[in-house]
N, C-alpha and C positions, 0 to 999 in steps of 0.2 A: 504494500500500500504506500501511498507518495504521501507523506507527511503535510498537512495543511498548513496555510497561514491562520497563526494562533489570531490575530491584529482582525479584527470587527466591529465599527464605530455602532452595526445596529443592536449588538449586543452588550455592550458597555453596561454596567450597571447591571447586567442580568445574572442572577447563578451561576458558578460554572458549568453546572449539567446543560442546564439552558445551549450555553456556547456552545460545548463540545457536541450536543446535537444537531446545533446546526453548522458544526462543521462535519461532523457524520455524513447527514443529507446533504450536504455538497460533496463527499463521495460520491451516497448514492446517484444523484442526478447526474456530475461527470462521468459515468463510467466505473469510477476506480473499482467500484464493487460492482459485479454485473448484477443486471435485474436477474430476480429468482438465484442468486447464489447464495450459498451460506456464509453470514458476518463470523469474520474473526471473531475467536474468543473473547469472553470480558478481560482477561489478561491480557492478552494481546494491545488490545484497543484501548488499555489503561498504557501498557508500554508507547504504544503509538501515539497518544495523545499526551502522554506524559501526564497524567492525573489518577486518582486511586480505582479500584476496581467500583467502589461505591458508587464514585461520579458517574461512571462510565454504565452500571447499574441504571442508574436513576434518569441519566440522557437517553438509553433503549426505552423505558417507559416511558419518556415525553414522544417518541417514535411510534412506539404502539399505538399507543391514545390517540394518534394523529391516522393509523391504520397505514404506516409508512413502513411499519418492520412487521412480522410476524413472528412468532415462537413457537415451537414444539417442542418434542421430547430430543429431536434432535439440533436444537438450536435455532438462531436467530436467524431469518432471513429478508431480505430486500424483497419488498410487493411491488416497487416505482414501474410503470409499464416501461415497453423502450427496447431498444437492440442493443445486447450487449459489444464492446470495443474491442471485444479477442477476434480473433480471424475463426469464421466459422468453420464446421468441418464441411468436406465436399460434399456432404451427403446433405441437402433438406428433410425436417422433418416438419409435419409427414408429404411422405412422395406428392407432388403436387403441387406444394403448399407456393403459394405465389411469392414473388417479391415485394416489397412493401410498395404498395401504389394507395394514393390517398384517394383517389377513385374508386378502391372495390370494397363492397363489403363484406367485412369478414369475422368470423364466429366462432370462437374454440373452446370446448368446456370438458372437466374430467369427471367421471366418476367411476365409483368402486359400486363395480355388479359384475354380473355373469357376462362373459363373452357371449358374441355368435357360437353357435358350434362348430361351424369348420374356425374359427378361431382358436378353441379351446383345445380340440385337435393339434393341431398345427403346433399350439406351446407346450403339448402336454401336459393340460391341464383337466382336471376330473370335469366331466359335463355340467356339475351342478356349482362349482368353486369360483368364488367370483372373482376377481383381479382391476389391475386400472383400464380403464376404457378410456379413451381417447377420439373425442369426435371435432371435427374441423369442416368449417361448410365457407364459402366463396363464391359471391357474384361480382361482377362488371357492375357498375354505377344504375346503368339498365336492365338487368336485369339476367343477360345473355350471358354464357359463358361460366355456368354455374360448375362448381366441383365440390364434391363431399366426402369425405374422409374416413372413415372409423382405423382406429388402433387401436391393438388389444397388446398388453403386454405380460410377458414370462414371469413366471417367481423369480428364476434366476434375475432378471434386469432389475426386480423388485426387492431383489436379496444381496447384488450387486453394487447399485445405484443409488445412493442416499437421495440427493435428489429429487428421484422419480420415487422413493418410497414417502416422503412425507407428503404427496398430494393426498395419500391413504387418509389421515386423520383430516384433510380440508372437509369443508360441504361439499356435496354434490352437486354438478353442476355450475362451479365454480365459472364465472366470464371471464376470471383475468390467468385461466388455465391454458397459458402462452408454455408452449413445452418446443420450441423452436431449438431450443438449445439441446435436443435429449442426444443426438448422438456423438455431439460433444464431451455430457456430460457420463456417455460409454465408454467412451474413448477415456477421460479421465481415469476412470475407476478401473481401468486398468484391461479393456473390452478390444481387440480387434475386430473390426466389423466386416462382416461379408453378407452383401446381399444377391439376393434374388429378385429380379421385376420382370412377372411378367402380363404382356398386353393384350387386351382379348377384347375385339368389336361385339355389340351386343347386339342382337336380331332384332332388328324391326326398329332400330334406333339407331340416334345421329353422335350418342356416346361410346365411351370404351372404358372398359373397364383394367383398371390397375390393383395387382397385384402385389408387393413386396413383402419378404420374411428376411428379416436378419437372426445371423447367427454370429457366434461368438469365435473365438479362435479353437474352442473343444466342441465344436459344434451344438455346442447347448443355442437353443431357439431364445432371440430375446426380445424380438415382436412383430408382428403381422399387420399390415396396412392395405385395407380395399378403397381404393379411390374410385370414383365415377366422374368423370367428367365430358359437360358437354362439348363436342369435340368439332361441333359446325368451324368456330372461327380460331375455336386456340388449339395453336399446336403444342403438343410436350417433348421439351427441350431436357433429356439427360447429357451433363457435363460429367466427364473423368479427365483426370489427371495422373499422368504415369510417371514415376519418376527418372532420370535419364539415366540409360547403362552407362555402368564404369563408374 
């Protein structure tokens, strides 16, 4: 984390938990912490900020209260919406998923139920066991041009991925269920990723239907994505990159 300037004339006179959260939330809004990452430890953040673990205590709960931070059992995290500043991986998630265009509407929410069955399949998972679900929907401004999404993800990814495990304890149906970042956040935890995608026209329709299942480096299954999209005017663009011999 990039150390802040301590020096803030609109805080002058205020507590210092006061200060150090709103120097906090100038991480979060720059970047320094990505959205939906997990905040350093209160040690840490008492080191980083140079003040006691109390202050720094007491600054997360003026965060909270503002519904800027979240907590669980597995710590604090950044809610602020926004693209995180790491370079992402080459893979989008999930397959489809547009670029950020302030023209389209677009819609992503998590929740903890039962897969599809060819899902549940697919991760080996018992047909009745529920897991994270992952749904993603996009139109054009007009209307045209729609794509929709479901993913279903593994224990393994769920037993893996810290992450992707604490969506588990949100509501369902969460809106600010932004998981752009998940195979990033595979790739972190220590995941190489291999996928499969494959494309299939559907009868009597101007869609196609997308397929993807990623697997891990031990071939464990760590989630399945059925896209549909309407396929009159956009075309789907897969990018790879290969590294150069020698």
């Amino acid at each position: 984390m990039a150390r802040t300037t301590p020096h803030d004339p609109f805080t002058e006179g205020q507590p210092l938990y006061w200060t150090i959260a709103t120097q906090l939330l100038g991480e979060l809004r720059d970047g320094t912490i990505p959205p939906g990452e997990r905040l350093p430890g209160e040690r840490q953040l008492a080191r980083h900020f140079e003040v006691s673990r109390e202050t720094v205590r007491q600054a997360l709960e003026v965060l909270r209260h503002e519904g800027l931070v979240a907590t669980d059992r597995r710590g604090s995290h950044a809610t602020l919406a926004g693209l995180p500043v790491e370079n992402p991986s080459a893979l989008t998630f999930p397959v489809g998923a547009r670029a950020v265009d302030p023209n389209a509407v677009d819609r992503a929410t998590v929740t903890w139920e039962t897969p599809p069955p060819g899902h549940a399949e697919a991760l080996g998972l018992a047909p009745d066991r529920p897991t994270l679900v992952h749904r993603y929907e996009s139109a054009a401004a007009d209307g045209h041009g729609r794509r929709t999404a479901v993913t279903s993800f593994s224990a393994v990814a769920l037993a893996e991925v810290e992450e992707l495990a604490r969506y588990r304890d949100r509501p369902g149906g969460s809106p600010s269920a932004q998981l752009r970042r998940a195979y990033d956040w595979m790739r972190k935890a220590g995941l190489a990723l291999h996928h499969r995608d494959c494309i299939t026209p559907l009868a009597g329709a101007s869609s196609v239907r997308v397929t993807r299942r990623v697997h891990d480096q031990y071939d464990r299954p760590l989630e399945i994505t059925d896209l549909v999209v309407d396929a009159r005017r956009d075309a789907l663009v897969y990018e790879f990159t290969l590294p150069a011999a020698g």
